[in-house]
C-alpha positions in Angstrom: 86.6 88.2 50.7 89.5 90.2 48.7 89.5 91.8 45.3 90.3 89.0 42.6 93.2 92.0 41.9 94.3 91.4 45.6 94.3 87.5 45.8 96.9 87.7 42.7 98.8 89.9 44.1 99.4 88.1 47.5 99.8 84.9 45.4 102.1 86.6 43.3 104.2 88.0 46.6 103.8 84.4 48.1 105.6 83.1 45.2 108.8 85.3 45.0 108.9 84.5 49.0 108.9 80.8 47.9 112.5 81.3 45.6 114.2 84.1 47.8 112.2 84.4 51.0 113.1 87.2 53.2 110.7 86.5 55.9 109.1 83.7 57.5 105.3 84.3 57.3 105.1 82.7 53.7 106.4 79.4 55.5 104.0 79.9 58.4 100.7 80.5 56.0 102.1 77.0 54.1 102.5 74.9 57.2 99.2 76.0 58.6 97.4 75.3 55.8 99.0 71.4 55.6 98.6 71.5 59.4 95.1 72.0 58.4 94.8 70.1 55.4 96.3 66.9 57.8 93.4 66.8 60.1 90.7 67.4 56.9 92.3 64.7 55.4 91.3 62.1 58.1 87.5 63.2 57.7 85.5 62.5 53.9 84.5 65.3 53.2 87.9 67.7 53.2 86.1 69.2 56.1 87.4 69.0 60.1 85.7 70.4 63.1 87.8 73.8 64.3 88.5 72.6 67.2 91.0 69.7 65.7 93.3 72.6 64.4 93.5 75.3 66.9 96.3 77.3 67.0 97.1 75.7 70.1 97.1 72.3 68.4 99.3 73.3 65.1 101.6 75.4 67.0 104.2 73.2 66.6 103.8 72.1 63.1 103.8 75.6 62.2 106.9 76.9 64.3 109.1 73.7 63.9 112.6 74.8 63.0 112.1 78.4 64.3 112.9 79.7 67.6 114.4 76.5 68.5 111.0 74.7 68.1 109.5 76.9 70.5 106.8 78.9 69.5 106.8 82.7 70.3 104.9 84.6 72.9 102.7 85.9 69.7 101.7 82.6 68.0 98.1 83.2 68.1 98.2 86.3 65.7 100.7 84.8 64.1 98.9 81.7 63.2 95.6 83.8 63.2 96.7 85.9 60.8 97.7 82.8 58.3 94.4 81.5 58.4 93.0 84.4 57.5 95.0 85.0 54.5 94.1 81.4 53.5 90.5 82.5 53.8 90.6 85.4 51.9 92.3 83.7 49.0 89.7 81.0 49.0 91.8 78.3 50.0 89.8 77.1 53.2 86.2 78.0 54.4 84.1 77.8 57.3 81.2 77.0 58.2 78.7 76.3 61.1 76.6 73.2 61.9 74.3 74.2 65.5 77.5 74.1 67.7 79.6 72.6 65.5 82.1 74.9 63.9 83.8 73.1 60.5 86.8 74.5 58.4 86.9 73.4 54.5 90.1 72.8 52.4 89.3 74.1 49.2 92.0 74.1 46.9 96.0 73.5 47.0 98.5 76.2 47.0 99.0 77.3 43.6 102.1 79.0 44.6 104.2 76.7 45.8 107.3 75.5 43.8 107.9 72.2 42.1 107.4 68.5 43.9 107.1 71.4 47.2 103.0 69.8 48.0 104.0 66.0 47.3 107.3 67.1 50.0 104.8 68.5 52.9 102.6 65.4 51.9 105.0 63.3 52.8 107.1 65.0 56.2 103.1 65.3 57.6 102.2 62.0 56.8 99.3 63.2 54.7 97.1 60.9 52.6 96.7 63.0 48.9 92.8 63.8 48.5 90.5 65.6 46.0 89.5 69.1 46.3 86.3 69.6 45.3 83.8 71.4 47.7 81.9 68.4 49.2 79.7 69.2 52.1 78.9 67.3 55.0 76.9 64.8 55.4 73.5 67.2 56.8 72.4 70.5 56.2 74.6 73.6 56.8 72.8 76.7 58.0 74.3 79.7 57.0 73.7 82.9 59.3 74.0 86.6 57.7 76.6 88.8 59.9 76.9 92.1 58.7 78.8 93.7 61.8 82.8 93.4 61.3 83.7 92.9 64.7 81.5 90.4 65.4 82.0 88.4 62.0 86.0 88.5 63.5 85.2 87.8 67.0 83.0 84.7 65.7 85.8 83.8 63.2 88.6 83.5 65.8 85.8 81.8 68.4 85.5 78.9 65.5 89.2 78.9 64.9 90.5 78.7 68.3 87.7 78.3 71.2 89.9 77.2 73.8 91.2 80.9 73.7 88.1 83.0 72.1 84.8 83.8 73.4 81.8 82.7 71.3 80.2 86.8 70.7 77.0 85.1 70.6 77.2 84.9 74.2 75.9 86.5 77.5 79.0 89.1 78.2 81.5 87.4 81.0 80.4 88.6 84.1 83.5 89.8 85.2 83.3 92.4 82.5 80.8 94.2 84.1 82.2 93.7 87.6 82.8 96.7 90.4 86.6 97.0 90.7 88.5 95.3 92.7 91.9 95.6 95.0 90.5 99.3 96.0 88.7 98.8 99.0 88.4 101.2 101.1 90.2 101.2 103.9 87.6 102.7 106.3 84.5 100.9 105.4 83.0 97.8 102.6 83.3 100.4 99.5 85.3 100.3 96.7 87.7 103.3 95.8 86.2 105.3 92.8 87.8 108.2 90.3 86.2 111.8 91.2 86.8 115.0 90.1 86.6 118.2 92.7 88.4 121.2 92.5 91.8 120.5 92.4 91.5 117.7 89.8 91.0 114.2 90.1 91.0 111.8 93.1 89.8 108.7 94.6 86.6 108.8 97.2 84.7 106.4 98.5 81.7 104.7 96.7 79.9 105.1 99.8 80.0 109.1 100.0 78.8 110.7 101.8 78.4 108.2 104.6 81.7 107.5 103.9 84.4 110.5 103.5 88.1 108.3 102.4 89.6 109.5 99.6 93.3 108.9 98.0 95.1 111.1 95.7 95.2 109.6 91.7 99.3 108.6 92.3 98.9 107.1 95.8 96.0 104.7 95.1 97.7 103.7 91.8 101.0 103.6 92.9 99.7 100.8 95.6 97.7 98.7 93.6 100.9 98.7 90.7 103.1 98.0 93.6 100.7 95.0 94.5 99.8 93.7 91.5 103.1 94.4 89.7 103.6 96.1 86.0 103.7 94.3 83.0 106.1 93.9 80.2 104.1 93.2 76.8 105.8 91.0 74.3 104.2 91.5 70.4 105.8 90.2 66.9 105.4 92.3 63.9 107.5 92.9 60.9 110.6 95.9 61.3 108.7 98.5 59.6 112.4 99.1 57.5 113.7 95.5 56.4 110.2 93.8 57.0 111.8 90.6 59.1 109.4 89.5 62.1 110.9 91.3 65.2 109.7 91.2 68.7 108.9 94.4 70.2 108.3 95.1 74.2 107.3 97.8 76.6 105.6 98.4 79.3 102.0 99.6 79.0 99.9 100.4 82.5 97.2 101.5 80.5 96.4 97.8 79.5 97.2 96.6 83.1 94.1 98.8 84.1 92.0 97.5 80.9 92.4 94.0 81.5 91.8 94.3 85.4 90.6 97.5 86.2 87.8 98.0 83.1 85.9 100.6 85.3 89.2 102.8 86.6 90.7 102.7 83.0 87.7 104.3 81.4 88.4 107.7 83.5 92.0 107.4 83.8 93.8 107.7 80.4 97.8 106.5 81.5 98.0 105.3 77.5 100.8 107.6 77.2 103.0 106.0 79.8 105.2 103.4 77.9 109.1 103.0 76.8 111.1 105.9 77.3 108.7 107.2 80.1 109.6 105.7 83.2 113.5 105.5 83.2 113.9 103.4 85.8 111.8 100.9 83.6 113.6 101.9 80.7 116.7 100.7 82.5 115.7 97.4 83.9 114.9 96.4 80.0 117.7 98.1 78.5 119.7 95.8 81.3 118.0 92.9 79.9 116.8 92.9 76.3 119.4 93.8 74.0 117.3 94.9 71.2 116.5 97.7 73.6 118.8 100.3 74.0 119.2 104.6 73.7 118.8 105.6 70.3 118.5 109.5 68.6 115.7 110.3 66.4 115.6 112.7 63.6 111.8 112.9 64.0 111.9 113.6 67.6 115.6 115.7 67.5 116.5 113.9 70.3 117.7 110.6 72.0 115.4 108.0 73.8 114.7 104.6 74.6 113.3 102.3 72.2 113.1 99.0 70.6 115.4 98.4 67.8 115.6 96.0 65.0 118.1 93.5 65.5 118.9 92.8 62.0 118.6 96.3 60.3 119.1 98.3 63.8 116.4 100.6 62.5 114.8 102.4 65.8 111.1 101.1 66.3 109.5 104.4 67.1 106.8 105.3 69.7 104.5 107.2 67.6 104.3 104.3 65.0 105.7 100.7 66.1 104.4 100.6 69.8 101.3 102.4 68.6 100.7 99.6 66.7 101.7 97.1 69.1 99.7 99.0 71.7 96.6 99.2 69.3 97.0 95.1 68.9 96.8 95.0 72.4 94.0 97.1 73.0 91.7 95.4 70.2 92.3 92.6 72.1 91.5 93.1 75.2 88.4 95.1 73.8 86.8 92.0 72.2 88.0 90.2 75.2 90.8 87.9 73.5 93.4 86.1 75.9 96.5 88.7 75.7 98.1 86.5 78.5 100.9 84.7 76.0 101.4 88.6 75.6 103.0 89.1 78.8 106.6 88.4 78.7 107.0 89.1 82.7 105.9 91.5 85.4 108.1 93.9 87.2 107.8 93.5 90.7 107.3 97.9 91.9 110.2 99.0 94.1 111.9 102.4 94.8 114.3 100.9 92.5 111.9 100.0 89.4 110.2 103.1 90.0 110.3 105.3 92.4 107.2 106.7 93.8 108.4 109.8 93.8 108.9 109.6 89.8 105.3 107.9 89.4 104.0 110.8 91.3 105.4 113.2 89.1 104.3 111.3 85.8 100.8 111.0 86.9 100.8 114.7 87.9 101.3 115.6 84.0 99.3 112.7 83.0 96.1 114.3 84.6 96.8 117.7 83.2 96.5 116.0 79.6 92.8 115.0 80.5 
C-alpha cells in the first residue's frame, strides 16, 4: 500500500481535478469505483466476486460520454490502472476464497464534491449501503506473496480473468513451443538463428543432416511479408500538457515476442520503430494525423513522430515510445492479452517496405549486436 503522505496527496490532486479537471482519469477512477460499488451493492457483505466487474464488464460505465461511447483500444490499462489507485488508497480490497476471487468496497470517495455520491447513486441505480469491512460469510485464507510480479500478475488474474492468466498456473504451452512459420524448405526442421563467420543467419535445426540456411533479412522479410506488421495503439498522458493522447508505431520487435518467443530472444529488431522504415512512416503519416515530420532540438534534426493533438508537443522516441514500447513489452512478458493493442496490420509490399530497404535496416541492425 502507499505512504499515508502519498494517499493525501493523490486525494488532494483528485480533488482539484474534481473543480477544474484537465484530464479524464479522475472521472474514470470515479466511475470505476461506482461501477464497482454497483455490483457490491447487490451482495451483503459490500463484497462481489471479480469476475462481476471485469474491465470488460464496466467498460462502458466507465467510458460513457467519451470517445463517442466507445471505449479505446487501451481500456484495460486504463481501467487497470483506476483500480489500482482505488487499492492503494484503501478504498477497495481483495481477497481470495479457494477459487473464488472477491473485491471489497471499503469506504466512499472522500474527494468528491457536494451531492456528487448521492448523483452517481442515482444515474447507476445504486441502492446506498454501509461501509464497514464485513466479511463473507466463511473463512478467508490469506496467502503471503512477496514477489512483485507475481503479486501484479495475480492482481490483474482476479480483476480481469477473462483476459489474465492465473501465475499460479502450469506456463501455457505455447510459451515454450519450437517456432513456427520457419520451416525448412528442404526437410521437417524448423529454421533457427546461427552465428558463423560472417555474422548471423538461419540454418536448419536438423544440421548437419540437413545443410538449408537463409540469410537474417530474407527469412524475416518472408515471414513479415506473411504474417504482416503491426501497428500498436497505447494511451498515455502528453508528457507536456498531461491530456490522455494515443500514441502508435510500429514495433517488429513485439511481433517476434508475441509469436516468435524463441527468434526474438537472439534477434534484437527493438530499435526498428517510427521514423525507421519510411515507407511505414509514410503510410501513417497518410493516415493518422497526429503523425507527421517534426524537428527536434534534442536530436538537431527532423523526423517522424507522434504529436500531441492538443499542445502539438512532439512525442519523442527515446522517451514516449520507450514507454509505450516498455508497456508493451511488460505485457507480453507476463503474458497479458496486448491484442486490443493492435490498431491494424500492414499488409508487406515493395510499397510498405521495400525489401531492398528492410535488407539494409537489418544489415545495421546486426552490427548493433
Amino acid at each position: 500500500m502507499w505512504p499515508e503522505a502519498k494517499i493525501q496527496s493523490q486525494k488532494k490532486y483528485f480533488a482539484a481535478q474534481r473543480k477544474q479537471p484537465t484530464g479524464n482519469f479522475t472521472e474514470y477512477v470515479v466511475r470505476t469505483y461506482y461501477s464497482i460499488y454497483k455490483s457490491c451493492s447487490k451482495h451483503q457483505s459490500n463484497a462481489c466476486p471479480a469476475r462481476e466487474v471485469s474491465n470488460y464488464r464496466i467498460r462502458n460505465i466507465v467510458y460513457e460520454g467519451f470517445y463517442n461511447n466507445q471505449p479505446d483500444h487501451d481500456y484495460q490499462s486504463v481501467i487497470e490502472n483506476c483500480k489500482k489507485h482505488l487499492i492503494e488508497m484503501k478504498y477497495i480490497h481483495l481477497a481470495q476464497q479457494g477459487q473464488d476471487d472477491y473485491i471489497f468496497v471499503d469506504k466512499p470517495l472522500d474527494f468528491l464534491l457536494p451531492g456528487e455520491h448521492e448523483a452517481y447513486l442515482k444515474k447507476l441505480g445504486i441502492e446506498e449501503r454501509s461501509h464497514s469491512k464485513a466479511q463473507v460469510p466463511y473463512t478467508i485464507q490469506y496467502h503471503a506473496i512477496t514477489d512483485e510480479d507475481v503479486a501484479a500478475a495475480l492482481l490483474n488474474h482476479m480483476f480481469d480473468p477473462e483476459h489474465y492468466d492465473d501465475p499460479f498456473e502450469e506456463m501455457h504451452p505455447s510459451a515454450a513451443a519450437p517456432s513456427e512459420n520457419l520451416s525448412c524448405e528442404l526437410c521437417d526442421g524448423h529454421y533457427v538463428v546461427r552465428h558463423g563467420t560472417h555474422g548471423a543467419f538461419f540454418g536448419c535445426s536438423n544440421f548437419p543432416r540437413c545443410r538449408s540456411t537463409k540469410t537474417i533479412e530474407e527469412q524475416t522479410y518472408a515471414w513479415f511479408k506473411k504474417q504482416g506488421i503491426r501497428i500498436y495503439e497505447v494511451e498515455q498522458p502528453c508528457w507536456k500538457c498531461g491530456k490522455p493522447i494515443k500514441l502508435r508505431s510500429y514495433f517488429p520487435h513485439l511481433d517476434l515476442l508475441s509469436d516468435q518467443p524463441e527468434l526474438a530472444q537472439k534477434l534484437d529488431l527493438s530499435i526498428i520503430r517510427l521514423s525507421i522504415v519510411d515507407t511505414l512512416d509514410a503510410y501513417l503519416s497518410s493516415k493518422y494525423q497526429e503523425i507527421y515530420s517534426r524537428f527536434s532540438k534534442k536530436f538537431d534534426g527532423e523526423y517522424v513522430a507522434n504529436n500531441c493533438p492538443y499542445c502539438h508537443s512532439l512525442q519523442g522516441s527515446t522517451m514516449s515510445l520507450k514507454t509505450a514500447y516498455d508497456y508493451l513489452t511488460e505485457r507480453i512478458r507476463k503474458r497479458q492479452s496486448i491484442t486490443e493493442h493492435i490498431a491494424e496490420k500492414v499488409a508487406v509490399t515493395e510499397t510498405t517496405l521495400p525489401k531492398n530497404d528492410w535488407k539494409i535496416i537489418i544489415t545495421e541492425v546486426l552490427k548493433r549486436q
